[in-house]
Backbone as CSV, one residue per row, in Angstrom:
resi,resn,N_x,N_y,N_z,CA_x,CA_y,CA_z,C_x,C_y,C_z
1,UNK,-54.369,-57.019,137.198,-53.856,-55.730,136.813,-54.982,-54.906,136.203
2,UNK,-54.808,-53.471,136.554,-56.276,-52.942,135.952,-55.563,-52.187,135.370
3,UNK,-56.530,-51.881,134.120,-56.242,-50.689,133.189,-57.166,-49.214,132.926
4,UNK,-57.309,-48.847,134.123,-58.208,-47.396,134.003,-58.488,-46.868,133.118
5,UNK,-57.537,-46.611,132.093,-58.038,-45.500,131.007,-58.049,-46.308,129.356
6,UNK,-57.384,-47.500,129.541,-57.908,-48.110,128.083,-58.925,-48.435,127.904
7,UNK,-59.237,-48.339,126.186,-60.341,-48.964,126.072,-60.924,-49.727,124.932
8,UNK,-61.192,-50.228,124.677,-61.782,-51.231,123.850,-61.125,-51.004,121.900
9,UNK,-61.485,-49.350,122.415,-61.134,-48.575,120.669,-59.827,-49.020,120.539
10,UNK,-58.609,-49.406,121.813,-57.459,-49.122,122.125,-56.802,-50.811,121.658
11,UNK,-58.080,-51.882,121.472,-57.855,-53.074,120.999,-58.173,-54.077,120.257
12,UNK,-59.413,-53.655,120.177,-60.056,-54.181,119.002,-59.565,-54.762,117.786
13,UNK,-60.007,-55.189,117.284,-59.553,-55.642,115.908,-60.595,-55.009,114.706
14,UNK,-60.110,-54.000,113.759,-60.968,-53.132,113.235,-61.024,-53.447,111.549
15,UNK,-60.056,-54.716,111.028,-60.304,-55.407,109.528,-61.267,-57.063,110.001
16,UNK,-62.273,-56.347,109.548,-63.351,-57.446,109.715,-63.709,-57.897,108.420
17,UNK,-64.151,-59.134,108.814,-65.031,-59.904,107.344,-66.668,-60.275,108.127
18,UNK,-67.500,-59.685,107.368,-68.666,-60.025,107.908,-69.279,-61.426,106.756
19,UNK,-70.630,-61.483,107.594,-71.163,-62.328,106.544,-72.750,-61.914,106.007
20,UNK,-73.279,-61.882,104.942,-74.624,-61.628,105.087,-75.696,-62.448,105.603
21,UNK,-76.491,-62.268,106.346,-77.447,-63.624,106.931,-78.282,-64.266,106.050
22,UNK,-78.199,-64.234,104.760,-78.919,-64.970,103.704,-77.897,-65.724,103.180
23,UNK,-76.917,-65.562,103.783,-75.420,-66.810,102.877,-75.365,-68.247,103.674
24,UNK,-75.225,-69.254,102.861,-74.981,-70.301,103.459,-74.309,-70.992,104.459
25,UNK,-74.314,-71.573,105.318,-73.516,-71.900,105.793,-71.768,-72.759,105.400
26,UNK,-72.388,-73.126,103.741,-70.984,-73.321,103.160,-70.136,-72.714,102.923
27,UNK,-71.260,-70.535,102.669,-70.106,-69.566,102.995,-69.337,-69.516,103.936
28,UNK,-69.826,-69.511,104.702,-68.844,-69.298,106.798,-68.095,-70.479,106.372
29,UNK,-68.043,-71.500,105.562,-67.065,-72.632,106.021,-65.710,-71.972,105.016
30,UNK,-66.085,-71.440,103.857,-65.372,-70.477,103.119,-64.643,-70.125,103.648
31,UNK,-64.922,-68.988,104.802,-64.364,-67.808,104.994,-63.617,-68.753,106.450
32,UNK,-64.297,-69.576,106.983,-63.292,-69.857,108.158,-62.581,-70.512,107.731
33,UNK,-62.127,-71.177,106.813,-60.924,-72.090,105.615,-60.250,-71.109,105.458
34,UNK,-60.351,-69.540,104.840,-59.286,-68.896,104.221,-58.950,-67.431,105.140
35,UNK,-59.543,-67.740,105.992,-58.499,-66.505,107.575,-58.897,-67.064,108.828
36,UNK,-57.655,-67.167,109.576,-58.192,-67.396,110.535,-58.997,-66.332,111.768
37,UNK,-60.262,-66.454,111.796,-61.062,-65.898,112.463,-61.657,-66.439,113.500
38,UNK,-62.278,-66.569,114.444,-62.780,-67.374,115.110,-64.228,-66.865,115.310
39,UNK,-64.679,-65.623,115.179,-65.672,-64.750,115.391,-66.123,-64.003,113.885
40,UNK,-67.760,-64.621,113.369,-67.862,-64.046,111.938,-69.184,-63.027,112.187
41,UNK,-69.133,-62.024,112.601,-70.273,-61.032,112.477,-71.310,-61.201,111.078
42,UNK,-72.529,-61.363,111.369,-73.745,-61.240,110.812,-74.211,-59.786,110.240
43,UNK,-75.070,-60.292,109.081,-75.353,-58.544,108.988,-76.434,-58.717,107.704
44,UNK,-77.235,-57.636,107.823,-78.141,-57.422,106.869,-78.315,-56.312,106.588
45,UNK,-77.981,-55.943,105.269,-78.438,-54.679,104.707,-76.924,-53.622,105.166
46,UNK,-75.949,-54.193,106.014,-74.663,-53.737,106.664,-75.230,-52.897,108.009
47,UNK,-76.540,-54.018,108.603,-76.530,-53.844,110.060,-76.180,-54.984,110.452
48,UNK,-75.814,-55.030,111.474,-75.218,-56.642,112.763,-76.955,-56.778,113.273
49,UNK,-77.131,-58.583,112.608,-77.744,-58.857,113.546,-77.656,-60.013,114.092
50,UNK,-76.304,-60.794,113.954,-75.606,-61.673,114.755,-74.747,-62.080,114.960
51,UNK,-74.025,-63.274,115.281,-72.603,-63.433,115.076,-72.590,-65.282,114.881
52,UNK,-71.761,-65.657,114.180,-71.638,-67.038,114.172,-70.360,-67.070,114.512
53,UNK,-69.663,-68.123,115.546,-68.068,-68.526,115.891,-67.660,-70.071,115.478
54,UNK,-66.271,-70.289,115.487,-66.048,-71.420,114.663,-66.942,-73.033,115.588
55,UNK,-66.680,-72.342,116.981,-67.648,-73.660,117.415,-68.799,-73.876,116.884
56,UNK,-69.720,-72.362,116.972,-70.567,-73.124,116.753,-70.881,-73.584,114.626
57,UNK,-70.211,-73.100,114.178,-69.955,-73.605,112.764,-69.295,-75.306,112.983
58,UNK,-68.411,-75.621,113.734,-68.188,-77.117,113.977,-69.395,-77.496,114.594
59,UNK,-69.748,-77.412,115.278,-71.094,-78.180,116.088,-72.250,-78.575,114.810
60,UNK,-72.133,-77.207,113.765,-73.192,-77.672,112.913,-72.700,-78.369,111.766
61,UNK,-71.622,-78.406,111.668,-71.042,-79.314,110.760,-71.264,-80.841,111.546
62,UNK,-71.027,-81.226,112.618,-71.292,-82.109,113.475,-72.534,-82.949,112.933
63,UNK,-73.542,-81.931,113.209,-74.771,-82.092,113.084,-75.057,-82.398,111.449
64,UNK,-74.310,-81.612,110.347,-74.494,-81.778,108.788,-73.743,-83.243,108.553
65,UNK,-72.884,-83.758,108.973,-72.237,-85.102,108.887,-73.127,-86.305,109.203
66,UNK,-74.181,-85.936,110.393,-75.137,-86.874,111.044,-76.029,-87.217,110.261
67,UNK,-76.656,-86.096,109.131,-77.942,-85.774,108.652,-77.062,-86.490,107.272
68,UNK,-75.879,-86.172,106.828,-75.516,-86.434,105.282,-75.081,-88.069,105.657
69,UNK,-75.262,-88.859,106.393,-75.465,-90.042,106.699,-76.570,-90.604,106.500
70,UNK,-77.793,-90.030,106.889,-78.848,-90.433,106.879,-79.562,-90.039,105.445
71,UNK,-79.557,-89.156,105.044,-80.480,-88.492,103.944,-79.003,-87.668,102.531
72,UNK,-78.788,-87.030,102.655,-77.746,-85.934,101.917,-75.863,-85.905,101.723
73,UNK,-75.839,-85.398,101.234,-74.504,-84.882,101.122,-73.877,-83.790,102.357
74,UNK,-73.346,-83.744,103.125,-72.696,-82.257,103.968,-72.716,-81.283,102.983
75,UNK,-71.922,-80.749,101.652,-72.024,-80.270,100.718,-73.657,-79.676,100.658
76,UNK,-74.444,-80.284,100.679,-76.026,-80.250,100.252,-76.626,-79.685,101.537
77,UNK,-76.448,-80.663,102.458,-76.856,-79.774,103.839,-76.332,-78.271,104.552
78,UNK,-74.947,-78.424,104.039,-74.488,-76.903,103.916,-75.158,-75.798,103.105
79,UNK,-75.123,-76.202,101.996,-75.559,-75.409,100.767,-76.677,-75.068,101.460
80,UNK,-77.761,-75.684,101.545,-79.502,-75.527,101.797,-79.447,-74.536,103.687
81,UNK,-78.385,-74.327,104.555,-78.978,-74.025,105.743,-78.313,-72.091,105.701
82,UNK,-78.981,-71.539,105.976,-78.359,-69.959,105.895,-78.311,-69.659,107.328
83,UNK,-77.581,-68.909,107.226,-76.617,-68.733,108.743,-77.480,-68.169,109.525
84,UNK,-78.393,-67.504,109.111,-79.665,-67.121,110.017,-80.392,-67.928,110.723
85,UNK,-80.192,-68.920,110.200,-80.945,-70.142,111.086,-79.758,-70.415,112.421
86,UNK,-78.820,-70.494,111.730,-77.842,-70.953,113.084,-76.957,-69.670,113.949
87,UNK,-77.018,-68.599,113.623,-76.652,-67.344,114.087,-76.579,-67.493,115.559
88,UNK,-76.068,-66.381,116.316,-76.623,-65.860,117.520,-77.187,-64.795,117.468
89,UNK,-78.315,-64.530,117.296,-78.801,-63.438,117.189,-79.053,-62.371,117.770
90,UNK,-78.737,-60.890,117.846,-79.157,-59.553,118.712,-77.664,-60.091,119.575
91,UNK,-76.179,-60.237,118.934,-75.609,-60.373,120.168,-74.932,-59.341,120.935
92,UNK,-74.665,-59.158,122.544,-74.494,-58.224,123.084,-73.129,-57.640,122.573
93,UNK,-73.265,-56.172,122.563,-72.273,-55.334,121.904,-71.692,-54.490,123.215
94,UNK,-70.618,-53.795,122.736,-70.221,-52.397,122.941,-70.208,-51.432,123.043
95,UNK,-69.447,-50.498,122.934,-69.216,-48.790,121.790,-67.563,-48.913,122.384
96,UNK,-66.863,-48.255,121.481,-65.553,-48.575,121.297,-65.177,-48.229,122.824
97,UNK,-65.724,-46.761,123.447,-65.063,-46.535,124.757,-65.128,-47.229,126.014
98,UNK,-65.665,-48.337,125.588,-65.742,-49.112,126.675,-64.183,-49.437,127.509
99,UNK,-64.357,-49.261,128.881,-62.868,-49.897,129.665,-62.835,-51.432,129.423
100,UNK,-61.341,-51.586,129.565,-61.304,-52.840,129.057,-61.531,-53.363,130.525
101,UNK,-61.253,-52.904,131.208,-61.783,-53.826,132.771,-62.952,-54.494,132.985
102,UNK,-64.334,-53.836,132.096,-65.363,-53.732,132.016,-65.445,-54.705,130.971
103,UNK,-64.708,-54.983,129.742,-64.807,-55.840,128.955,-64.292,-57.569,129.608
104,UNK,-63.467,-57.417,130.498,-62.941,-58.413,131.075,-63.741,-58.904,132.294
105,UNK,-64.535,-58.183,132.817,-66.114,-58.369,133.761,-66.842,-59.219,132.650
106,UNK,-67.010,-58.355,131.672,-68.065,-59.524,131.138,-68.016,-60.967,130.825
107,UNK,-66.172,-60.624,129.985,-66.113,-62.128,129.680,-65.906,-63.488,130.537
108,UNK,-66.165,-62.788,131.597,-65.581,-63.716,132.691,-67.208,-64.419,133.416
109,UNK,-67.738,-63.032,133.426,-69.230,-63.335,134.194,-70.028,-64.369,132.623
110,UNK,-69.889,-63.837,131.613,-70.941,-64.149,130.378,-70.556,-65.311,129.564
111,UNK,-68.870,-65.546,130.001,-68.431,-66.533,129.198,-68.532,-66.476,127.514
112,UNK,-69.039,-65.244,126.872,-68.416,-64.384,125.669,-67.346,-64.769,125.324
113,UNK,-66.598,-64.722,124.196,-65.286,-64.962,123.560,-65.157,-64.104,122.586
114,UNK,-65.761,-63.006,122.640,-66.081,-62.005,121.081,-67.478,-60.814,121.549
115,UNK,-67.241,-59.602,121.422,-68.145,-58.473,121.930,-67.737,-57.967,119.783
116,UNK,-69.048,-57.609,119.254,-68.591,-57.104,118.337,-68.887,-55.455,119.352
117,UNK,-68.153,-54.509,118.392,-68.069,-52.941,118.442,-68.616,-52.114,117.518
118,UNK,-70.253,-51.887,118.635,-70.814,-50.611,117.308,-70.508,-49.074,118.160
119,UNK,-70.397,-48.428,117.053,-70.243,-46.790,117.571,-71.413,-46.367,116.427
120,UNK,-72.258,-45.509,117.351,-73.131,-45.178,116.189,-74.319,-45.956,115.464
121,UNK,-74.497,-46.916,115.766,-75.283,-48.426,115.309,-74.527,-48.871,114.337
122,UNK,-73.550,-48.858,114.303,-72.683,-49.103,112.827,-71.339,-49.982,113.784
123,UNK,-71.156,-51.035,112.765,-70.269,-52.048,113.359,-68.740,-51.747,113.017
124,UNK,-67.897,-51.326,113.988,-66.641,-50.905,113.778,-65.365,-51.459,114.146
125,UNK,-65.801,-52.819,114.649,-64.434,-53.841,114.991,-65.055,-54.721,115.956
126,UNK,-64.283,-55.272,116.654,-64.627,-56.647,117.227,-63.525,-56.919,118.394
127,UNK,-63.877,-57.251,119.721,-63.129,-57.243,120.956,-63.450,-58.544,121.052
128,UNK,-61.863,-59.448,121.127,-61.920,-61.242,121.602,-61.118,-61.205,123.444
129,UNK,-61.516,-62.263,123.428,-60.382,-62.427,124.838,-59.257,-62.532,124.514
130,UNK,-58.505,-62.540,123.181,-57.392,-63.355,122.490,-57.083,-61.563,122.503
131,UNK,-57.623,-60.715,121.781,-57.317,-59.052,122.118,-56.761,-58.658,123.141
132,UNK,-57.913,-58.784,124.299,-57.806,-58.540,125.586,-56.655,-59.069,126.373
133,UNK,-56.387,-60.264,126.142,-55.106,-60.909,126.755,-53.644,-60.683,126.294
134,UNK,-53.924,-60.284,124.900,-52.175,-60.063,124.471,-52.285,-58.247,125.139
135,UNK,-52.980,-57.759,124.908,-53.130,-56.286,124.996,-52.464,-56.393,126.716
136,UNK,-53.003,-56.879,127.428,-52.801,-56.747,129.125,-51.148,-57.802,129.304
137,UNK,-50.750,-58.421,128.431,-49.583,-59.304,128.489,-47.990,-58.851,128.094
């Protein structure tokens, strides 16, 4: 089913929680404990310059369980790693008018699960497939 004239502004999700890229990764475990989010935008200075998602926050917890076996605490290995290290960094964006047809090209070709939305260089919401699918349902 195509949708010609919607667009992205039309679904988004526009109450975001970002994170700063100097916060720990015990922050993101914070914030993914107390909403469910699946997609945590990066930012410095309140520019985007990445995004961390709950996989890959499990994968590095994965990885902090392996290491707090061998040497540390998870607690400790959390504390010590800042999300900048594990980020995705520069990730591909938007602008709100994007068609959602065009948003649904990508996620399909890019395998994306999350486009954040800048208008302006300024970060103004966040397009999931979980958006995209109730929106077209």
């Amino acid at each position: 089913m195509k949708f010609e004239t919607t667009t992205v502004r039309d679904v988004m999700s526009t109450e975001l929680i970002t994170i700063e890229h100097n916060k720990s990764m015990d922050d993101v475990r914070e914030v993914f404990e107390s909403v469910y989010y699946r997609h945590l935008p990066v930012t410095e200075n309140g520019k985007l310059v990445g995004i961390i998602s709950r996989t890959d926050f499990d994968n590095i917890m994965k990885g902090a369980w392996i290491a707090s076996t061998e040497s540390k605490s998870i607690g400790k290995v959390l504390s010590n790693t800042p999300v900048e290290k594990v980020m995705t960094r520069f990730p591909f964006t938007v602008p709100p008018d994007t068609l959602i047809d065009e948003v649904q090209d990508i996620f399909k070709k890019d395998l994306f699960h999350a486009i954040p939305v800048l208008e302006g260089g300024e970060l103004v919401g966040i397009v999931s497939q979980h958006d995209v699918f109730y929106y077209v349902s």
